[in-house]
C-alpha positions in Angstrom: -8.6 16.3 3.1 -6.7 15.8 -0.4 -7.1 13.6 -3.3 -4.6 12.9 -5.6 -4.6 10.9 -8.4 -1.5 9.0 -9.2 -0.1 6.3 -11.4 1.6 3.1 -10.9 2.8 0.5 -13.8 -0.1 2.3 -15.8 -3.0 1.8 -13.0 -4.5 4.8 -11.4 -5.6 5.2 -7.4 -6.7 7.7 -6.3 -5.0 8.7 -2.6 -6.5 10.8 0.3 -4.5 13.0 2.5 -5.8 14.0 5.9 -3.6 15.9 8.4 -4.8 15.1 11.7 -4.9 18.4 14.1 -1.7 20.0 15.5 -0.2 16.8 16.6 1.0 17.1 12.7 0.3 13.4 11.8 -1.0 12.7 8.0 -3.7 10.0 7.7 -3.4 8.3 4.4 -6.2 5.9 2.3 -5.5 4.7 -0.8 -8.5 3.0 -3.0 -8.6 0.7 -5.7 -7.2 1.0 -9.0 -9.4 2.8 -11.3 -9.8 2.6 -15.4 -7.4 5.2 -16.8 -9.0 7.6 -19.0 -6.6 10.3 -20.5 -3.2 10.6 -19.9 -1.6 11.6 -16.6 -0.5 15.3 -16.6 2.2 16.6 -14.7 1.5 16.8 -11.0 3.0 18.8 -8.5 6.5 18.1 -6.4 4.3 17.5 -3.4 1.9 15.2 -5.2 4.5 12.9 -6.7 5.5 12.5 -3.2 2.2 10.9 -2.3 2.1 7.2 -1.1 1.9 4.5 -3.8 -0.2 1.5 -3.4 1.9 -1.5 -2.5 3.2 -3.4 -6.1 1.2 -6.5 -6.7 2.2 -10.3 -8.7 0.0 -11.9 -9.4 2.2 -14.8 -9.6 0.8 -16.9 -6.8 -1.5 -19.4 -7.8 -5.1 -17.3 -7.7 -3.8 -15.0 -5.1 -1.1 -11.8 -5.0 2.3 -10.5 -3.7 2.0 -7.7 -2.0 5.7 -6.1 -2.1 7.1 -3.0 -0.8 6.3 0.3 -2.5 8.9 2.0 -1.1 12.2 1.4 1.4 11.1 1.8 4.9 11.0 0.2 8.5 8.1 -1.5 9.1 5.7 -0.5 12.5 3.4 -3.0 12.8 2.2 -6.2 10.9 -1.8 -6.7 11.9 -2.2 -9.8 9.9 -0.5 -13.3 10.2 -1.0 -16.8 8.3 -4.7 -17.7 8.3 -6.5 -15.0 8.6 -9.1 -13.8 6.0 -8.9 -10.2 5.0 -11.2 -8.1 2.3 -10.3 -5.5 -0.3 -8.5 -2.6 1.0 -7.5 -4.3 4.3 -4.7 -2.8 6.1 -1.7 -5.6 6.5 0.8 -3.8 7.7 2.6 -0.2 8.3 6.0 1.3 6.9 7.4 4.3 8.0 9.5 6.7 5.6 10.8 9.8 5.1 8.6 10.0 8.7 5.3 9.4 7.2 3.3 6.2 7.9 2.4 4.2 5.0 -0.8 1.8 5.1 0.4 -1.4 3.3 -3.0 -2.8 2.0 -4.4 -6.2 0.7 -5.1 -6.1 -2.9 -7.9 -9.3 -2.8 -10.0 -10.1 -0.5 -8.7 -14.1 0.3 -6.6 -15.5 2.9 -2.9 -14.4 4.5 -0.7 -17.8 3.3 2.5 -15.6 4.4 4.0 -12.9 6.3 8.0 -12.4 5.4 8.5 -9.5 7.3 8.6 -8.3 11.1 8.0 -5.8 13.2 11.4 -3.3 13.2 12.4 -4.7 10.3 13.9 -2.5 7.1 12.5 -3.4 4.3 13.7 -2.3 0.7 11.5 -1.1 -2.6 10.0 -4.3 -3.9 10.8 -6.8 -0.9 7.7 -9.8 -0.4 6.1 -8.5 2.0 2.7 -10.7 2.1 1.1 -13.6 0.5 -2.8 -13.4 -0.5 -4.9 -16.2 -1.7 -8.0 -15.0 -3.4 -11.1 -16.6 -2.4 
């Protein structure tokens, strides 16, 4: 497994790379933002092409956004209206550039909206979800 450690708007997560035997699928996990303590060197070609954590607003009323990181079809939605989901859930998953990308709660709350489907392109900063912190 890999950890890289990448930056977004000026927030740090760190993100694990696993390549899963010779069926040559890439397992990805990305954490929570962590406090930035020195400032970001270079990284590598292949690092910068590393997953990003999905962009957050927190423009809904104590709750998030979660928009797309990047332009992509999306797999499968595992979350609808209503349901109550934790830190680091998964909500749904985009495929790009042939990878699968984890699109992950950033609260822990309740789903108020899904605006997106299954076989659906998406574009780099589309709504995706709705989350009301609890």
């Amino acid at each position: 497994m890999k950890r890289y450690q990448v930056s977004v708007n000026g927030k740090q997560f760190v993100v694990e790379v696993e390549e899963l035997a010779d069926n040559q699928q890439v397992s990805v996990s990305v954490g929570q933002p962590t406090e930035q303590q020195s400032a970001p060197s270079a990284a590598p070609a292949a690092e910068q092409q590393a997953p990003q954590a999905a962009p957050v607003d927190q423009g809904v009323a104590d709750g998030a956004e979660v928009k797309a990181p990047l332009t992509g079809k999306v797999l499968r939605v595992f979350v609808k209206p209503g349901d109550e989901v934790k830190t680091g859930d998964v909500l749904l998953t985009i495929e790009a550039l042939k990878l699968e990308n984890e699109i992950v709660s950033p609260v822990a709350g309740v789903v108020t909206g899904v605006f997106t489907q299954v076989g659906e392109t998406v574009e780099t900063g589309k709504l995706l979800a709705t989350v009301k912190e609890s």
